[in-house]
C-alpha positions as CSV (number, residue, x, y, z in Angstrom):
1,X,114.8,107.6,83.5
2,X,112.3,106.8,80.9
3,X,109.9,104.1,82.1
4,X,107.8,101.3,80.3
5,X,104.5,101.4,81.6
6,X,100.9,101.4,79.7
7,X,98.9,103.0,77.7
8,X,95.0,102.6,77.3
9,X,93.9,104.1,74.2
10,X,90.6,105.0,72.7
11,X,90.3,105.5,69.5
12,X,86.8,107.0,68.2
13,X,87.2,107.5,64.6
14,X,85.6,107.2,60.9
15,X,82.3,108.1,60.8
16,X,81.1,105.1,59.8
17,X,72.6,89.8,76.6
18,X,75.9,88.5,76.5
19,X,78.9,89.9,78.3
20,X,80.8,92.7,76.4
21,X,83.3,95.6,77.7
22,X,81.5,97.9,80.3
23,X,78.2,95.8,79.1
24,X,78.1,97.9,76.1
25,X,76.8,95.8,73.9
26,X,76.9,95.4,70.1
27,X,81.1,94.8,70.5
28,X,82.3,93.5,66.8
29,X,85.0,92.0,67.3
30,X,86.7,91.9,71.1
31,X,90.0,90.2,71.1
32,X,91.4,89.4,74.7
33,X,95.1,88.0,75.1
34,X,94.2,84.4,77.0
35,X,97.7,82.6,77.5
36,X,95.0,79.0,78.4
37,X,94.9,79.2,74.3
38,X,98.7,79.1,73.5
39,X,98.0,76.2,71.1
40,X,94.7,76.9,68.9
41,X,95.3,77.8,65.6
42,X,93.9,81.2,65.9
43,X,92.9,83.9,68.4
44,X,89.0,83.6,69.9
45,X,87.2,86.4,69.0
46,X,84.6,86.9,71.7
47,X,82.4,89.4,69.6
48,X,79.5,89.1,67.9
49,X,81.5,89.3,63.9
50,X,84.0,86.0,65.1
51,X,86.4,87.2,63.1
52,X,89.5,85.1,62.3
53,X,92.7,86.4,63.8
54,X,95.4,84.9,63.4
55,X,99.6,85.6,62.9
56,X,101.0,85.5,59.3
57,X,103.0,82.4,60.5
58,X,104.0,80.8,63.6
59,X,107.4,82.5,64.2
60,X,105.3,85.7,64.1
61,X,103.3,84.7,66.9
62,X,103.2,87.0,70.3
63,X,104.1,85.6,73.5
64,X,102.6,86.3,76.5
65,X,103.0,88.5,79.7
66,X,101.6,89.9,82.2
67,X,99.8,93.7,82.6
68,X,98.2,94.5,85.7
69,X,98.1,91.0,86.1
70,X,96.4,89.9,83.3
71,X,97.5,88.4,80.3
72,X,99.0,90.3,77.5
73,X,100.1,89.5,74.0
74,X,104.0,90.3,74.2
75,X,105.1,91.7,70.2
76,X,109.0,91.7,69.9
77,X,109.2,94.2,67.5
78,X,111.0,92.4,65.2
79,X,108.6,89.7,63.6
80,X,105.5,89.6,66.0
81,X,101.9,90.3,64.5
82,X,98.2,89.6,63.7
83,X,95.7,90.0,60.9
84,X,92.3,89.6,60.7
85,X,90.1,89.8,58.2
86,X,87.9,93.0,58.9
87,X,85.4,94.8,56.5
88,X,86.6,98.7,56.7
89,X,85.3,99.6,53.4
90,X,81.4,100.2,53.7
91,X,81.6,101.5,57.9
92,X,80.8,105.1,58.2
93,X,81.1,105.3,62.0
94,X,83.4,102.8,64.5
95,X,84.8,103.1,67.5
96,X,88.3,101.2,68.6
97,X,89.4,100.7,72.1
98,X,92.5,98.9,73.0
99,X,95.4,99.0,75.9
100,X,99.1,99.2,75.1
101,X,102.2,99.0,76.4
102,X,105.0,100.3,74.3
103,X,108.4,98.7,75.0
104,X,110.6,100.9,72.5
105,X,111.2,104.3,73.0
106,X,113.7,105.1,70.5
107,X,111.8,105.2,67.3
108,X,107.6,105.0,66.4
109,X,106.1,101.9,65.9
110,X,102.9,100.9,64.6
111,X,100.2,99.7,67.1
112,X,97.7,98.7,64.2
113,X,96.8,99.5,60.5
114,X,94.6,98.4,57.8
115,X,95.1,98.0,53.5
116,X,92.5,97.6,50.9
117,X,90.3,99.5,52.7
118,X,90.3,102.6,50.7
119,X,89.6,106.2,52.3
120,X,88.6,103.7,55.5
121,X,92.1,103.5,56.0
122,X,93.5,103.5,59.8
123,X,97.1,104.1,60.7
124,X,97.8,103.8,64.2
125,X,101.0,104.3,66.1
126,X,102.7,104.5,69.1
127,X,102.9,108.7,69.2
128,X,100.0,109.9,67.0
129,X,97.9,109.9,69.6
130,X,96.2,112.1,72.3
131,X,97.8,110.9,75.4
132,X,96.0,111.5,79.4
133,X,99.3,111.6,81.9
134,X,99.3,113.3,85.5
135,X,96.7,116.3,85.1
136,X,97.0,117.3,81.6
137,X,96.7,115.6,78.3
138,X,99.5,116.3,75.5
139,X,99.7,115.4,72.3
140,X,102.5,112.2,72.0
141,X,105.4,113.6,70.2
142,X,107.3,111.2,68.2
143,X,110.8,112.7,69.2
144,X,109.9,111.9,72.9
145,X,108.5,108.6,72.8
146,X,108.2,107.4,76.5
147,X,105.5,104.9,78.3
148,X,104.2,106.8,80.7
149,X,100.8,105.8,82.0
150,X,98.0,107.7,79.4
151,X,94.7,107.5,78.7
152,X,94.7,108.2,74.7
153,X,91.9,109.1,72.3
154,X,92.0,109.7,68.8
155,X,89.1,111.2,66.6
156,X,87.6,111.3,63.0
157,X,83.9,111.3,61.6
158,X,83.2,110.6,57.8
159,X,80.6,110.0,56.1
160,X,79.2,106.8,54.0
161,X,82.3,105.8,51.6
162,X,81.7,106.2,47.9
163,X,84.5,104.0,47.2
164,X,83.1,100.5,47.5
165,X,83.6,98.7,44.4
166,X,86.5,96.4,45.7
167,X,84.1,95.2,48.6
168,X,83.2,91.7,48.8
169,X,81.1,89.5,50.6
170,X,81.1,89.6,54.8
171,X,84.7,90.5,55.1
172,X,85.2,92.6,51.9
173,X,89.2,92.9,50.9
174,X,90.6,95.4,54.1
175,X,92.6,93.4,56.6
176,X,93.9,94.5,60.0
177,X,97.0,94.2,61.2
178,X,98.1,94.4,64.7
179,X,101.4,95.6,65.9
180,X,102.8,96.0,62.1
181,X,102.4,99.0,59.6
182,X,101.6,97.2,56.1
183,X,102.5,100.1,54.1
184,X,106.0,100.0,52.5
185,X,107.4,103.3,52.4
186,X,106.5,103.9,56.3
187,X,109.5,104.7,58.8
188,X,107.3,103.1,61.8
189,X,108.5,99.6,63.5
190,X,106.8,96.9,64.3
191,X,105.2,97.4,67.6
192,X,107.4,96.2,70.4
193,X,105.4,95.8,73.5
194,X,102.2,94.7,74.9
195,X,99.0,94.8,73.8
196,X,96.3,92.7,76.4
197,X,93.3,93.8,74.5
198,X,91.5,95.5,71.4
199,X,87.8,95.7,70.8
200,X,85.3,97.2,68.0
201,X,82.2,99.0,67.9
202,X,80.3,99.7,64.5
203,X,78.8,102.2,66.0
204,X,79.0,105.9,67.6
205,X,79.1,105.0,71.3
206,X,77.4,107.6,73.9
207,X,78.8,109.4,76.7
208,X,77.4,107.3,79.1
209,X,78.6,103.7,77.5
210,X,81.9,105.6,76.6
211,X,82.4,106.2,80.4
212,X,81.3,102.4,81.4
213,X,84.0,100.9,78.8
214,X,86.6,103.5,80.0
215,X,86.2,102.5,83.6
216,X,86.5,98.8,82.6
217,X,89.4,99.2,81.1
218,X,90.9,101.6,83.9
219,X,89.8,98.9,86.6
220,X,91.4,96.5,84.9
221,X,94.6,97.6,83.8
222,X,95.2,100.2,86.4
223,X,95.0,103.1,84.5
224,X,93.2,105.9,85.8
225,X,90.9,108.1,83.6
226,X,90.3,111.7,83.3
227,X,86.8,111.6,84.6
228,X,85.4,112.4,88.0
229,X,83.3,109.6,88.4
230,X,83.5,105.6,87.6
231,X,80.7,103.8,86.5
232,X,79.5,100.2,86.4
233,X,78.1,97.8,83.3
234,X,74.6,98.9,85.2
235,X,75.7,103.1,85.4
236,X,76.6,102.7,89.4
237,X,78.9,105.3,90.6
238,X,82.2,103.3,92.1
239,X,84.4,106.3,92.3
240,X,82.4,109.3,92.9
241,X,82.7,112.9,92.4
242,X,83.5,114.0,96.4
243,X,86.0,111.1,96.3
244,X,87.3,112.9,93.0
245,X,87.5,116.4,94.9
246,X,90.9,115.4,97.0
247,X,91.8,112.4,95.5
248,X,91.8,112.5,92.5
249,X,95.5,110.9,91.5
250,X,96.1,106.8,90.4
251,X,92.7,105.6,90.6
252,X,93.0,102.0,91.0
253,X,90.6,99.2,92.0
254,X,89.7,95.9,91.7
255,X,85.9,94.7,91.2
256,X,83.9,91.6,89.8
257,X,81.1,92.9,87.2
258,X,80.0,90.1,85.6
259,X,78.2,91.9,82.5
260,X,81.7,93.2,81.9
261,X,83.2,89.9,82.3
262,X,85.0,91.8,85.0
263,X,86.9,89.9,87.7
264,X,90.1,92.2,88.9
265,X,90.9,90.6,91.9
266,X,94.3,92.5,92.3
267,X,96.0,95.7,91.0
268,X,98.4,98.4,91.2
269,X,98.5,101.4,89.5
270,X,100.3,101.3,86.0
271,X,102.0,104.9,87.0
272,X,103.4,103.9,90.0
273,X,103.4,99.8,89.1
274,X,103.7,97.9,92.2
275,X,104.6,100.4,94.5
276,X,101.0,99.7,96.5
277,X,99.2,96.6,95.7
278,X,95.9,95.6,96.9
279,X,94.6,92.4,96.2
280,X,91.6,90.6,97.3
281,X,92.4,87.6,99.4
282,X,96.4,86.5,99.1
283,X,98.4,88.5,96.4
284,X,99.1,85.7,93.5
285,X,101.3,86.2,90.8
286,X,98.7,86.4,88.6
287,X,94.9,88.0,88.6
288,X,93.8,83.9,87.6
289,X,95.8,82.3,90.1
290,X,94.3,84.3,93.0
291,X,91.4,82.1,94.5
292,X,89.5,84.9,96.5
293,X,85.6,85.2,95.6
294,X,83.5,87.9,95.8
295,X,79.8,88.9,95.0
296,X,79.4,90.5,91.5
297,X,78.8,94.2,90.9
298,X,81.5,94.9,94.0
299,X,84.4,97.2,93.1
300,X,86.9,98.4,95.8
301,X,88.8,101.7,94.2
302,X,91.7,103.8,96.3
303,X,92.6,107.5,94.8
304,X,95.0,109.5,96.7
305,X,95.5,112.9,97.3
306,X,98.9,113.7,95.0
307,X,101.4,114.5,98.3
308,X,104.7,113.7,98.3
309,X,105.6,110.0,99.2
310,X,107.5,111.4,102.1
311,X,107.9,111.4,105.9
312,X,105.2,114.3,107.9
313,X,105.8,115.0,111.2
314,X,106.3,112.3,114.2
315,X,103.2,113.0,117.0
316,X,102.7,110.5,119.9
317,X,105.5,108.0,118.7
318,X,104.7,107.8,114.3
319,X,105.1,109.3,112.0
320,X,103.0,109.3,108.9
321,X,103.5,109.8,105.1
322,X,102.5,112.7,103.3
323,X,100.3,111.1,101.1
324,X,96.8,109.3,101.8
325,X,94.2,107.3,99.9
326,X,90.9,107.3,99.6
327,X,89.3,104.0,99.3
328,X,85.2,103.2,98.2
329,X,83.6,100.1,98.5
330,X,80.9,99.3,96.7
331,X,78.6,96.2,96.9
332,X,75.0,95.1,96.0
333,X,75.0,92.5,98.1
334,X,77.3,90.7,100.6
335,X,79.9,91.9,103.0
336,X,83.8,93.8,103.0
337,X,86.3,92.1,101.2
338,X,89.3,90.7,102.8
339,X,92.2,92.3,101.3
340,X,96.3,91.7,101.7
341,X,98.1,95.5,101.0
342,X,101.9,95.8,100.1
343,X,103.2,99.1,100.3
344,X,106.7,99.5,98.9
345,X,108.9,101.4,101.3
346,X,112.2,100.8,100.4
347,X,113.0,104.7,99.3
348,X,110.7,106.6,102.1
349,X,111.8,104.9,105.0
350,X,115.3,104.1,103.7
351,X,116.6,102.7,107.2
352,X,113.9,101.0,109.9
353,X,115.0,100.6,113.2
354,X,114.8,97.2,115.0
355,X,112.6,98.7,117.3
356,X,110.2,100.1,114.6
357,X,107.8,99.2,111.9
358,X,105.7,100.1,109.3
359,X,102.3,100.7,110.1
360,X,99.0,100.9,108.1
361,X,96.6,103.9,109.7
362,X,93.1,103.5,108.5
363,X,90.4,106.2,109.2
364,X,87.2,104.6,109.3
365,X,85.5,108.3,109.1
366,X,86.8,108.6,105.5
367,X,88.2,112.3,106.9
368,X,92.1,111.8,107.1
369,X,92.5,113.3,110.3
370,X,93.9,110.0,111.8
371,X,92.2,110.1,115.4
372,X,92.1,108.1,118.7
373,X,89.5,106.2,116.5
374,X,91.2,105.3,113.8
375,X,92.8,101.6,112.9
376,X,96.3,100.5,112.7
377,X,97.9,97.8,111.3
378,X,101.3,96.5,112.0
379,X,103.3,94.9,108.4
380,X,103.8,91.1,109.0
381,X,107.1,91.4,107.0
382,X,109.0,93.6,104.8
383,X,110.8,91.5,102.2
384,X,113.8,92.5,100.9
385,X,112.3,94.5,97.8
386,X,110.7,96.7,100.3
387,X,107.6,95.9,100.3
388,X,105.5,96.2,103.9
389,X,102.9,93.6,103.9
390,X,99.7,93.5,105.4
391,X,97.4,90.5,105.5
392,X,93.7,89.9,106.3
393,X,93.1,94.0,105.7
394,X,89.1,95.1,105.4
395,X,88.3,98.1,103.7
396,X,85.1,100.3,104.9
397,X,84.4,97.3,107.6
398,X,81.7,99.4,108.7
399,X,80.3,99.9,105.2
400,X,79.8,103.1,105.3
401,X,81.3,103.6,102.2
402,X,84.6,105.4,102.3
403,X,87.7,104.8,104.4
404,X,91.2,106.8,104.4
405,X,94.5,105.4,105.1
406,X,98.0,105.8,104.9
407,X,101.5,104.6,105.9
408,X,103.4,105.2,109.0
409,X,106.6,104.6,110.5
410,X,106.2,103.8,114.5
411,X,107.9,101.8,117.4
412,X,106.2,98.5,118.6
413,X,104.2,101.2,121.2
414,X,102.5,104.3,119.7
415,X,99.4,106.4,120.4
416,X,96.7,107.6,117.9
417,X,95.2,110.5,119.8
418,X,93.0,113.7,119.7
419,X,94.0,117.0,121.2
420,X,91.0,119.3,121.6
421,X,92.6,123.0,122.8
422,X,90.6,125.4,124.5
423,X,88.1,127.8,123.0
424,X,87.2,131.0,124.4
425,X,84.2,129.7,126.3
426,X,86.1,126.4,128.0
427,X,89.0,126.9,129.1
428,X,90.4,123.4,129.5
429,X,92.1,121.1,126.6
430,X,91.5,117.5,126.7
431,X,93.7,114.9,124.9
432,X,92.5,111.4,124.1
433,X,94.7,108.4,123.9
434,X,94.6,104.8,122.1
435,X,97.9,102.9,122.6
436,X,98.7,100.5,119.7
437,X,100.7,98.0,120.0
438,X,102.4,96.9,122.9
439,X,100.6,94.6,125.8
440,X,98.8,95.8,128.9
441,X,98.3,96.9,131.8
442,X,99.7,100.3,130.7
443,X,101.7,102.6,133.3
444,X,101.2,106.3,132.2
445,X,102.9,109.1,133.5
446,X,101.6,112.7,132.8
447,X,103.1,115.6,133.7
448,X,103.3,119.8,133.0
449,X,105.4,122.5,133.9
450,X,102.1,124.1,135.6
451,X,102.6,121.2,138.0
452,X,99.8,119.2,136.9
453,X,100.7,115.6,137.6
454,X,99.1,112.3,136.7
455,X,100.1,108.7,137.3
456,X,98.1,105.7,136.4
457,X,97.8,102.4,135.4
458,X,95.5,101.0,132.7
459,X,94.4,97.3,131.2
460,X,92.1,99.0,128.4
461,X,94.4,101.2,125.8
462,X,92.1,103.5,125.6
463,X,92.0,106.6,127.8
464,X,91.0,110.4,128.0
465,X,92.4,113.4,129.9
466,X,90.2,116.1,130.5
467,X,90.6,119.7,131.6
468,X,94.1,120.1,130.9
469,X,95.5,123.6,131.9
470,X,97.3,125.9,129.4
471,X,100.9,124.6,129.4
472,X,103.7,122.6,127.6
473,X,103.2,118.6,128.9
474,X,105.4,115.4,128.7
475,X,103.6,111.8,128.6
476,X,105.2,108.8,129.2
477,X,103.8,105.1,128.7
478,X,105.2,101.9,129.5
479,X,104.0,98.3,128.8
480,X,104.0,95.1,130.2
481,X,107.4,94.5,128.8
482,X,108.7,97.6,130.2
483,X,109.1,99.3,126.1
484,X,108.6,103.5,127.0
485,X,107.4,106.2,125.2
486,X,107.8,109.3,126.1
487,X,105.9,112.1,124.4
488,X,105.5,116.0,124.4
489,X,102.2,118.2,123.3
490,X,101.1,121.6,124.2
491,X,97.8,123.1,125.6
492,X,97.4,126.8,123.9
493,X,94.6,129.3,125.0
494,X,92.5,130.2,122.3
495,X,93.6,133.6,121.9
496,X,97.4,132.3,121.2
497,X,96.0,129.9,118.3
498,X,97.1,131.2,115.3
499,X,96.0,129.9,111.7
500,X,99.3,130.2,109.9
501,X,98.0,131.4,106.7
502,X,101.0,133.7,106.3
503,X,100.8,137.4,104.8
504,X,101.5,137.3,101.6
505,X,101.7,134.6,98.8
506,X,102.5,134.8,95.0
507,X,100.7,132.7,92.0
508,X,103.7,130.8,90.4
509,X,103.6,128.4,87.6
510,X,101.3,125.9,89.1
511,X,98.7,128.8,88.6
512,X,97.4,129.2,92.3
513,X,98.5,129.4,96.1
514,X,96.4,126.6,98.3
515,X,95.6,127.8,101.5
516,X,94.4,125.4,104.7
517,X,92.8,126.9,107.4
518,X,92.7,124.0,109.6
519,X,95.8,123.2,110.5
520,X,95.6,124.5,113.6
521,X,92.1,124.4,114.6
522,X,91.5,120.6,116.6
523,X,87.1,121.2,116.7
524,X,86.1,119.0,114.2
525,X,83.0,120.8,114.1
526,X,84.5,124.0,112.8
527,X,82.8,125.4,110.1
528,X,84.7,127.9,107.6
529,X,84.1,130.9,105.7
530,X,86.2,132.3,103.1
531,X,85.6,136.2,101.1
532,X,87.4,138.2,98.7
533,X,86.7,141.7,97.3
534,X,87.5,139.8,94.1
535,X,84.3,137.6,94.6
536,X,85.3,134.5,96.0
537,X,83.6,132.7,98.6
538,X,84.4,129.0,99.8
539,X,83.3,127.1,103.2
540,X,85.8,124.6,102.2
541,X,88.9,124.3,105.3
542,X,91.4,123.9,102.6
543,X,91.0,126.6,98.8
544,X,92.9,126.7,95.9
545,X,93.1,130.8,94.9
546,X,93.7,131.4,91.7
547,X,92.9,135.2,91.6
548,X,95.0,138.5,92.8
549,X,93.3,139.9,96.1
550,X,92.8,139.9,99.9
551,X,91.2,137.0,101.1
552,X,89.3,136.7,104.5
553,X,88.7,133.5,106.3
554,X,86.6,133.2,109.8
555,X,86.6,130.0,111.8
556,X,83.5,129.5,113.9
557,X,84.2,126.4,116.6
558,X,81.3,124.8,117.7
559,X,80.9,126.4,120.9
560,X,80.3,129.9,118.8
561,X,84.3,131.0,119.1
562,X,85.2,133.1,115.8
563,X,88.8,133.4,114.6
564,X,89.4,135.3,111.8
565,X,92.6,136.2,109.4
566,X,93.1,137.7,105.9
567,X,96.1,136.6,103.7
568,X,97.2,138.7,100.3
569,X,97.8,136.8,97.3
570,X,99.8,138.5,94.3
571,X,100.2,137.3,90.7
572,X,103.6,136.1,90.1
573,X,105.7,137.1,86.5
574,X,106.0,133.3,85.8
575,X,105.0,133.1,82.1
576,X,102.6,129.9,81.2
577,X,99.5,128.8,80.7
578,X,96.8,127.8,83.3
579,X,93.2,127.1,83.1
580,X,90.9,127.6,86.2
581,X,88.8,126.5,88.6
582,X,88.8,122.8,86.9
583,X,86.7,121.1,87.3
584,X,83.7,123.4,87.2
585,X,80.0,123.5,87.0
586,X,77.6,123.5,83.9
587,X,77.7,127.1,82.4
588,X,79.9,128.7,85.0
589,X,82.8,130.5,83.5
590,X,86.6,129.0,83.9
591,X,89.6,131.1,82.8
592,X,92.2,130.6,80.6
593,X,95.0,132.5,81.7
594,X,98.5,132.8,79.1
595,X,101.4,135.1,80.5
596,X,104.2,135.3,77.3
597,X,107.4,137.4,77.3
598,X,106.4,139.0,74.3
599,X,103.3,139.5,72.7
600,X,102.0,136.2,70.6
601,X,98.7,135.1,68.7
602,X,96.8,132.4,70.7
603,X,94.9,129.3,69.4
604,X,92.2,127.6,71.6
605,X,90.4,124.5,71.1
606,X,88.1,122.5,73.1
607,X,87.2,118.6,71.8
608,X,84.6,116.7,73.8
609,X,86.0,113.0,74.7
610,X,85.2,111.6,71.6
611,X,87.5,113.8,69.9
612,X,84.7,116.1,68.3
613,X,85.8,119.7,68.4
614,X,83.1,121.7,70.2
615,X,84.9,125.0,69.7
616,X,87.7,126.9,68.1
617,X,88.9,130.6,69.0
618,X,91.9,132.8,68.1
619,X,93.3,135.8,69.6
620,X,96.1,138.1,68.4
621,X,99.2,140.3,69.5
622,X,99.0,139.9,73.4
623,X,101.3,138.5,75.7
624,X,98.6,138.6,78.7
625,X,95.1,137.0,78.0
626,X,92.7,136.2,80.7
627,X,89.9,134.5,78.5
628,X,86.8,133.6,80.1
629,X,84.7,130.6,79.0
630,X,81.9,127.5,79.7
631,X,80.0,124.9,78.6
632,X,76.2,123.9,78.9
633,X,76.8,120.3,78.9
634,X,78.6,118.0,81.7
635,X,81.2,115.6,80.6
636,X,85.0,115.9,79.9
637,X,86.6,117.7,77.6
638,X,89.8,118.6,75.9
639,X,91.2,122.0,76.1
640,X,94.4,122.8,73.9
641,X,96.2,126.2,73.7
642,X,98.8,127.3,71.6
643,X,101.5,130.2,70.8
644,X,104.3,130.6,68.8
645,X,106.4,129.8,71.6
646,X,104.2,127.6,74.1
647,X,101.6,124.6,73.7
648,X,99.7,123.1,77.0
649,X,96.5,120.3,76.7
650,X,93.9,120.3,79.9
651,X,91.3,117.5,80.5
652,X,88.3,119.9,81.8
653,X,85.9,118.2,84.0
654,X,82.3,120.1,84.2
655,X,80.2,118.7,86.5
């Protein structure tokens, strides 16, 4: 089912102290949809050129809507436009930004266009554009018009026009429209959609103010970008590169940044609109009508880590998603945000028990692992959309910097826990226990089949047992209102633990096998060491192989116990096209990798993010390449390949 869902787009094309997008400054004309101005005669331009935009007549004015909730000009597609006045003829360089959301996906429409404006002239439409969606970027085809979340750019340099002899005055002759394609002859609609905002630079804009406006605009309207890293109007890091590394899907965040004239006070992602929603203070139907306050130059961004929105394994009583999120705060001054979370769970836990509920599990150690010391939070009401709600929620309360959290399903009782098996020096396990929910005093009843036996009652929740015996054990807790639990775990001896890597794994069409060593190892302080005859070393837990060959791994505990396994990984005969390791590091090689049925000439081009094309290379009469690249310079870039028979578009991030 095709979904309507936005698009930011960039535009970088022609070579041609106050707030301005990303605090960029030097923004020509910046046109922000503002539903408080319904009535004026035309549209406030808040940049520096206060240009007059207006609609051809009042039946063609937009109404408005809502995007991420903040106002957006809503075009009908049948009469709904603006013009401005807007002198294209004598610019040599300009950048154009703007966000849309396109509403038909039957047939192109125009997003913007200009006339009079002679070899200056911009034609803009819903699919000629480079579109960002999921991991890759592909180019919009008109024949499958969708809405799918994207992060576009499109890219031209000129030079000085020669052709200025119709140009006049300030505003010369060219006009802009918006949301209408002036030229006759053209088979494109008018745009039917929204369209929040649209800003100007007369200038060539560098990497690093490029970044600053792109994570405006992402924060804002809940789009994420391509890049590894988020900055501020003052070139702070909000989303960083580790927090990139395994979470690097639906960036989302709200922030004030007043340089930016930034105050997202509630969001969702646009991919996934309105399955999680985190909003400062009370969730309002609108980003004006919330009336939380926060300190300026505080952001508050969640990535997660791209797993299946689907029940793991029950332990101790719940039973968490697959997928987590990673969530930064980041303040100059002041303390954590009080946030309200709704989670939608209507399709992952399709039937709740009356006994149960949907839990939010917060690691405050940013790691995931979901410990004795981690948070949870029962939902004070799921509504009959679905949605699990969560009120008075703070983020990174310690202020360390990162949390991680998910979404579980539990009963009214459940234990967070950490089970420590032996090593091969100690030869006890130890399991630690914090009992949510439920009211003291606790009654807990612990027994084994190597008759080990423990009864007890506790007021605190909290509680550890200590040299536990190798064997299979059953724990049961009851509260104060007599609600049970009952619970099973096993103690292992270190010599039984086995790290599951399995013997044998094939590359398919994703382009690599990802392998976790951890799994089973409960030391925390395990360190990790990964070789290949191939070259490949990692002390990551958790690779990503992308190479034929034997791989090693040896666990060290922190007690000085080794385990060690090898795994074989084979190239599969899936034909398609992979690049790898992405992202990498300034002059390291990656690898283009094409597998074809039968033997096919291959195109490669690489365009930095303003669109510039930084290299071009062909190869001929292969069906197998393996072509090694880099880069000197860090940024992200645009990698397209194409056969005869295949086409595939990578955002490369060097770091």
């Amino acid at each position: 089912m095709r979904k309507s869902i936005p698009f930011i787009l960039f535009l970088y094309s022609i070579s041609v102290g106050a707030q301005s997008p990303g605090g960029v400054s030097g923004v020509s004309l910046w046109l922000k949809a503002d539903s408080d101005n319904t009535n004026l005669p035309y549209y406030q331009d808040l940049g520096y050129g206060h240009h007059q935009v207006q609609a051809p007549d009042t039946q063609s004015r937009p109404t408005y809507t809502l995007l991420n909730y903040n106002d957006s000009f809503s075009f009908d597609g049948q009469r709904s436009s603006l013009k401005l006045k807007y002198l294209m003829e004598l610019l040599n360089r300009v950048s154009i930004f703007t966000v849309f959301q396109n509403k038909d996906l039957n047939k192109e429409s125009a997003v913007y266009t200009t006339d009079n404006s002679g070899e200056k002239e911009l034609y803009y439409s819903t699919a000629n554009v480079f579109r960002y969606n999921g991991d890759a970027l592909e180019y919009a085809d008109p024949n499958q018009l969708d809405s799918i979340a994207s992060f576009s750019m499109y890219s031209k340099f000129d030079v000085p026009s020669k052709k200025v002899g119709f140009a006049s005055g300030n505003t010369g002759k060219s006009t802009m429209y918006i949301g209408k394609d002036i030229r006759g002859n053209s088979s494109w609609k008018l745009f039917k959609g929204n369209l929040p905002e649209l800003f100007i630079y007369e200038k060539i804009l560098t990497m690093n103010e490029r970044n600053r406006i792109n994570s405006y605009l992402s924060i804002k309207y809940g789009i994420s970008l391509p890049y590894t890293e988020y900055l501020s109007s003052k070139s702070k890091k909000v989303w960083k590169q580790e927090d990139h590394d395994d979470f690097p899907n639906r960036i989302t965040g709200i922030g004030r940044d007043d340089f930016s004239a930034l105050y997202q006070k509630q969001s969702t992602n646009s991919s996934e609109n309105k399955r999680l929603v985190i909003a400062a203070g009370n969730l309002a139907i609108s980003n004006k009508k919330n009336s939380a306050v926060f300190g300026d130059q505080s952001f508050l961004l969640w990535g997660d880590n791209g797993k299946e929105l689907k029940p793991g394994e029950e332990n101790f009583g719940f039973q968490p998603i697959r997928r987590q999120w990673k969530a930064r705060l980041t303040l100059e001054q002041g303390q954590s945000i009080k946030t309200s979370v709704s989670f939608n769970v209507k399709d992952i836990f399709t039937d709740i028990p009356a006994d149960k509920n949907v839990w939010l599990i917060i690691d405050r150690g940013g790691n995931g692992n979901f410990s004795a010391q981690s948070d949870a939070i029962p939902a004070d009401q799921i509504n009959s959309k679905g949605e699990a709600l969560f009120p008075d929620v703070y983020f990174d309360k310690d202020l360390s910097g990162t949390d991680v959290f998910s979404f579980a399903l539990a009963g009214k009782m459940f234990a967070l826990y950490d089970l420590i098996q032996p090593s091969c020096k100690i030869s006890g396990g130890k399991l630690s226990l914090n009992i949510k929910g439920g009211k003291a005093p606790y009654q807990l009843d612990l027994s084994g089949d190597n008759n080990y036996s423990a009864n007890m009652t506790i007021q605190s929740s909290e509680i550890t047992y200590d040299q536990l015996k190798i064997g299979h054990y059953t724990l049961k807790i009851k509260d104060a209102f007599s609600y049970e639990q009952t619970y099973e775990f096993d103690i292992n001896s270190f010599s039984d633990i086995n790290l599951n890597l399995g013997d044998e794994h094939e590359i398919g069409s994703q382009g690599y096998v990802e392998v976790d060593a951890s799994q089973n190892i409960t030391d925390p302080g395990a360190t990790y060491q990964w070789i290949s005859e191939n070259g490949f070393n990692s002390s990551l837990p958790k690779v990503k192989l992308y190479e034929a060959g034997t791989y090693t791994v040896t666990v060290t505990t922190t007690d000085g116990c080794n385990k060690t396994e090898s795994l074989k990984v084979t190239k599969g005969i899936e034909n398609g096209i992979v690049l790898y390791p992405n992202p990498t590091l300034v002059g390291e090689d990656f690898t283009i990798r094409i597998r074809l049925d039968q033997p096919e000439d291959a195109d490669i081009k690489i365009f930095d993010m303003s669109g510039k094309l930084i290299s071009s290379r062909k190869f001929n009469g292969q069906s197998s390449y393996d072509i090694k690249d880099h880069l000197l310079s860090q940024g992200a870039y645009i990698v397209k390949v194409v056969t005869v028979t295949q086409q595939k578009t990578f955002k490369l991030i060097i770091n």
